[in-house]
N, C-alpha and C positions, 0 to 999 in steps of 0.2 A: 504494500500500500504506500503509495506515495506523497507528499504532503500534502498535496490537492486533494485527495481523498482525505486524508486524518481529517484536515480543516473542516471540509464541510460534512464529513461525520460526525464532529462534536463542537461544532460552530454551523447555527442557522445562517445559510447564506458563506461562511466558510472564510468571516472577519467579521467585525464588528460595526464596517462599515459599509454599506453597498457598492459606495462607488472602487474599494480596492476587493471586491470580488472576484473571484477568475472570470467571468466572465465579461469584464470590461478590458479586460488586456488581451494580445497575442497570444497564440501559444509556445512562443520563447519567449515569452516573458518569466522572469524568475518568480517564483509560486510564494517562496517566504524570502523573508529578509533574517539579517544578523546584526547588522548595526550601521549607519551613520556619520560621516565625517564630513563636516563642511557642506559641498554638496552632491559629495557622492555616497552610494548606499552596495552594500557587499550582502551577496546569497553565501548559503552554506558552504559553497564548494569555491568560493573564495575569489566569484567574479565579480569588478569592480563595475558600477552602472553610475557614469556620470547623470545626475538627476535632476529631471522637471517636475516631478507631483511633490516635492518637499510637505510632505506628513500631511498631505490634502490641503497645501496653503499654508499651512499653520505653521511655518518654521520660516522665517523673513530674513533671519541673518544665518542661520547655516546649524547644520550637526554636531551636536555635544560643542556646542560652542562655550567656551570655558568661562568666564565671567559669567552668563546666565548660570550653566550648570553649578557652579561654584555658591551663585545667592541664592540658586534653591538649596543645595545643600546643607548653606547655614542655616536656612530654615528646618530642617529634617533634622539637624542636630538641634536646635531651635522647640523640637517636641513635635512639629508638624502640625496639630492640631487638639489644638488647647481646648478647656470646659468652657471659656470667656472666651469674647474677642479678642483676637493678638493685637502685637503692635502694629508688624507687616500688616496686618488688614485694614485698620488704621491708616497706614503709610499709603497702601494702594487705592484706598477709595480718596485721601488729598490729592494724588497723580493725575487719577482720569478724570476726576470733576474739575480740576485747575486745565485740565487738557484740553478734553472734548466740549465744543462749544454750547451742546442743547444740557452738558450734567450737570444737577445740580445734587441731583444725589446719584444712589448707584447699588446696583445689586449684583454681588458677584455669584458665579455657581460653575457647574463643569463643563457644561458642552450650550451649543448655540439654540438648541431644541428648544433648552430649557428657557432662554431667558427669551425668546423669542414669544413662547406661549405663552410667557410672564404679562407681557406689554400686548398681549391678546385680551389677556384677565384684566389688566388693569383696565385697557380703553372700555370696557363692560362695565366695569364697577365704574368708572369716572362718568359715563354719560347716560347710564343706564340702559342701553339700545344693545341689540344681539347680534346685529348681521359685520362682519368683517370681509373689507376689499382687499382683495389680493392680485400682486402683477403676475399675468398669467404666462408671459414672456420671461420671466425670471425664474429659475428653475429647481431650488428647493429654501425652504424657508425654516420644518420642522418635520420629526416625523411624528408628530403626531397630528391626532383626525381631523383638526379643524384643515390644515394643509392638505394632510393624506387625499384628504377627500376629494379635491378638486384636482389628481391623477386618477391614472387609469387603475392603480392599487386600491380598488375599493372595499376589500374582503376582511369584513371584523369589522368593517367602519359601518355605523345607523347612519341610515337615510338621513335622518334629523338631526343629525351633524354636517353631515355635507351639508345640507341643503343651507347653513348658517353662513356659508362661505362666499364672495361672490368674488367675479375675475373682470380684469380689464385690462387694455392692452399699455404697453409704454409706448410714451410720447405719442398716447393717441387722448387729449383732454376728453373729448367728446365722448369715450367710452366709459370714462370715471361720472362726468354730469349726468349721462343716461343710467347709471346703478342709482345715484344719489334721488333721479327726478323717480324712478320704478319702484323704489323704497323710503320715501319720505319719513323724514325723524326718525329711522330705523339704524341707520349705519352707527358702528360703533369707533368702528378705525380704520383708517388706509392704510395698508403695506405693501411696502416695496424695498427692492435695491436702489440706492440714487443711478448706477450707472452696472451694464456686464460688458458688455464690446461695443455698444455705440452712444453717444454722448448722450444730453438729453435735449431735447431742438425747442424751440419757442418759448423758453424759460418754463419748460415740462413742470420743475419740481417747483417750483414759487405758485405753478395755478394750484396744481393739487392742494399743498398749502393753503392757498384762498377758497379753495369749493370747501376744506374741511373747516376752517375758519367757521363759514356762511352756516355752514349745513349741521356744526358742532360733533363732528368726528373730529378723533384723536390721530397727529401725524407722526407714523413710524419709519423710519430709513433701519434696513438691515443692513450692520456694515459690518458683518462679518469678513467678507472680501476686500470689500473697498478700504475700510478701515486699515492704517497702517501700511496700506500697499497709494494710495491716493494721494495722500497727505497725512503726517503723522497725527494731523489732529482728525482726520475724518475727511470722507467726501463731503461731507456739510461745509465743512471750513473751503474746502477748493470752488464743491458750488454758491458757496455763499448763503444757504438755505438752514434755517434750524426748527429741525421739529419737535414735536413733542415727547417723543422717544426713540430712542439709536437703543440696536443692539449690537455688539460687539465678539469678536473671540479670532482666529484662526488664530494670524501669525503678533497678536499683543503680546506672549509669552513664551515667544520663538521655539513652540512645540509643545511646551509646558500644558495642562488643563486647567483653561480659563476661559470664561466667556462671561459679558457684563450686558444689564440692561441700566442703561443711564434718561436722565430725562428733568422735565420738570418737576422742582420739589410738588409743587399742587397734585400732581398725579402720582409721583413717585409716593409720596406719603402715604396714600392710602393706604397702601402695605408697614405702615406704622403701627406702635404702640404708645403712644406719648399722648394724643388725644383723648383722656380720659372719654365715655360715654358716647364717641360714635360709632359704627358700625364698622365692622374690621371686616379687611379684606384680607384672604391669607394667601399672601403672594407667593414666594418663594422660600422654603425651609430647607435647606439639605446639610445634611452632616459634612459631605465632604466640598460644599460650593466656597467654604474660603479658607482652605488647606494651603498651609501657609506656605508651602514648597513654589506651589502656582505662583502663588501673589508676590514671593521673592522674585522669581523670575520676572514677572510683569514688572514690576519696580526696574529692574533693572535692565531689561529688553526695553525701555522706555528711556533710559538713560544713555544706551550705546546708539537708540537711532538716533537721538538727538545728537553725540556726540560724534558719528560715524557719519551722517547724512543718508542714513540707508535708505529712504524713500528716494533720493536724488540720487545716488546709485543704481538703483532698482530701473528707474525711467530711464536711466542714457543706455544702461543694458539692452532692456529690451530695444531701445531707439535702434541699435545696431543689431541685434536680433531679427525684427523685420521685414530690414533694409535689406541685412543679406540673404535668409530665406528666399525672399520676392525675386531679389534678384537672379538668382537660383534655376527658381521656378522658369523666368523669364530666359534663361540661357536655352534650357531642353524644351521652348515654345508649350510649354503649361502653365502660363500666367493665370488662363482661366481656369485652372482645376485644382490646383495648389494654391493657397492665398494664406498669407500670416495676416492678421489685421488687428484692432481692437488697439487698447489703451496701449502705451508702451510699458508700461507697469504691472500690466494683469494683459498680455497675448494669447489670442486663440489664433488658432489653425485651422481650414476651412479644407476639408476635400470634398470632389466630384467626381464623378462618373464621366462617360463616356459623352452619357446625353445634358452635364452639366448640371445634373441633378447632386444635393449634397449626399455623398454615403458613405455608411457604416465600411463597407468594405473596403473601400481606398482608406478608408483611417484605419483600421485594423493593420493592414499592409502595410503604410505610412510607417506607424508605430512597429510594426513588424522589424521592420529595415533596420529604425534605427538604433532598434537593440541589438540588432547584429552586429553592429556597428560602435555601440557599448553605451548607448546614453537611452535610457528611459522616459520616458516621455508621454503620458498618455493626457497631459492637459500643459501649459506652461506657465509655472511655478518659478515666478523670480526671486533670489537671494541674495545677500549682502556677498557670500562667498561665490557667487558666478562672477567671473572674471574673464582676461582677455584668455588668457590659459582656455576654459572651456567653450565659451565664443569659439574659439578657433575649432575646437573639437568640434562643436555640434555645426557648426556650418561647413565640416568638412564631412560627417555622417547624413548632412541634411540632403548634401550633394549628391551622395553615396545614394541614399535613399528614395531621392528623384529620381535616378537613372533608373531605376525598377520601375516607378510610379509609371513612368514615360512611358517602358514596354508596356506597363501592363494597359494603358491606356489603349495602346493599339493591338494587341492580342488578345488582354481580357485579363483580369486580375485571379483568374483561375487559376493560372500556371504556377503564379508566384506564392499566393497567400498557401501557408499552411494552417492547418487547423481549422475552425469556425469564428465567422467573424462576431467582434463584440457588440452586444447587445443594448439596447437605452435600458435607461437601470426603471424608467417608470414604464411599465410594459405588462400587458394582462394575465399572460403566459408564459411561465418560464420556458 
């Protein structure tokens, strides 16, 4: 039995998370990992994978990177997690509310699910109203049902949850005013990402602001991504825009488990104790949401972007990441079927077909190549340790990689791809 079997023999789905499933990757993609360094990642058998998915985003300046690792450690000797609040917790909720422009308080926990749902419950209890707008262009928010629901994953989820949920499109206003004019005094909150690969056009994120203003929904930005990869203080701060609630986490504790919902004290309080005699909301409780090992790291992964410039890093990377991809493309006449594009901060990669349709199968192959070639890649995950060193690498495997692309364009991507190609992770049938 293989590891691909143990995994998903005593692991639902065969990780903990979907999108690093075997079924999203090649089949020479390496099945488990061993450990980490900067930004390459080693299998058992001791091959080295220069790497783009850095811990799903969540690691912005690099592996086992010693000053983070080092302040979570003093935290670990530090007890980890005390009867009371620490200091570090302390320390890290004056960070991100002096940081991020909409906090004024802040709630920290482990993964992004949670505080996501958090700022679901709050905008409920602050306006009283049930229904929640969600961008339907933007591609995961939470797994739980209030999200779930509005995928094709709908099995275990009641009808009368989905049905709470509504969608509309980005940078389409008129499809946010037509939920608000179809559900009068109903909506509870908007969410969205401020930004995923293309900007937002018409001053997108200030109307939506202004219809919930009007309309008395609560405005949420998920900057799980954007966050720290944008601008250190948020894509609020770059677009100018502050809502009523940001949720935060990937790469704030460069790997670490952490994720925050920040926001306005008015709302945020709700999930207080101090107002003697009104109506308590119970927001988020969890034993391990400020485990002081995290919140070290976050303290201090807040420290080294400010002092390293790693957001202004990150950008000029990708700048030339891009450029030379594109141009790549453009050398073996694939400009239209290979395409890098998006932020230079957070890049995606576009493949097509034959008929210039987007597919699975040119990216499977794509990604195929260019682990043969030694860099993994199954989304583009910028770090403070990508440098010219790997530059050079991946746009000499990118090149490697198109020449296959090319053939298989004009032959058929049968010949080359081995295995089955990877799957969308929201999908009705396994």
């Amino acid at each position: 039995m293989d590891n691909k079997e143990k995994l998903n023999r005593l692991i639902p789905g065969g990780a903990h998370t979907y999108s690093r499933g075997h079924d999203q990757y090649p089949e020479n993609a390496p099945q488990i990992l061993v450990r980490g360094d900067g930004c390459y990642v080693w299998d058992p058998e001791g091959r080295r994978f220069l790497d783009y998915g850095m811990g799903l985003r969540a690691v912005g300046i690099g592996y086992a990177y010693k000053p983070v690792a080092d302040a979570a450690i003093e935290q670990i000797r530090n007890g980890n997690n005390l009867t009371r609040p620490s200091i570090i917790e302390l320390k890290a909720a004056e960070v991100i509310t002096s940081l991020i422009p909409c906090a004024e308080m802040v709630k920290f926990a482990k993964n992004g699910s949670t505080v996501t749902t958090a700022a679901v419950k709050l905008a409920r209890a602050y306006t009283g109203k049930k229904y929640v707008a969600v961008c339907a262009d933007h591609p995961f928010f939470s797994y739980d049902d209030w999200f779930i629901g509005t995928t094709p994953v709908v099995r275990g989820i009641p009808a009368e949850h989905r049905s709470l949920t509504l969608t509309f499109r980005y940078n389409d206003i008129e499809s946010l005013r037509t939920l608000f004019g179809d559900h009068p005094g109903q909506i509870a909150a908007v969410i969205l990402e401020p930004a995923v690969s293309v900007p937002p056009k018409d001053d997108f994120l200030r109307k939506i602001q202004e219809l919930c203003r009007k309309y008395g929904a609560v405005y949420i930005l998920d900057e799980m991504i954007t966050g720290f990869r944008w601008h250190l203080e948020g894509a609020q701060r770059f677009y100018d825009v502050i809502p009523d609630l940001a949720t935060f986490g990937k790469a704030m504790a460069n790997g670490f488990s952490v994720a925050a919902l920040v926001g306005k004290r008015e709302i945020m309080d709700l999930g207080g104790i101090s107002a003697e005699g009104t109506e308590r909301v119970f927001l988020i409780s969890t034993t391990h949401g400020a485990e002081m090992s995290g919140l070290g790291a976050f303290v201090k992964t807040v420290e080294e972007y400010r002092e390293k410039d790693v957001v202004k890093h990150i950008w000029q990377y990708g700048e030339k990441l891009i450029g030379g991809a594109n141009a790549i493309a453009r050398e073996f006449g694939i400009g239209k079927y290979f395409d890098m594009e998006g932020f230079p901060c957070s890049p995606v990669y576009i493949t097509k077909n034959r008929e210039g349709q987007v597919s699975l199968e040119y990216r499977t192959l794509f990604a195929q190549e260019m682990i043969r070639n030694g860099v993994l890649i199954p989304w583009v995950a910028l770090s403070y340790s990508h440098g010219e060193k790997e530059l050079h690498v991946t746009l000499d495997a990118i090149r490697k990689a198109l020449k296959v692309y090319a053939s298989a364009l004009e032959t058929g991507y049968e010949r080359y791809l081995v295995g089955k190609s990877i799957k969308p992770v929201f999908r009705k049938l396994n």
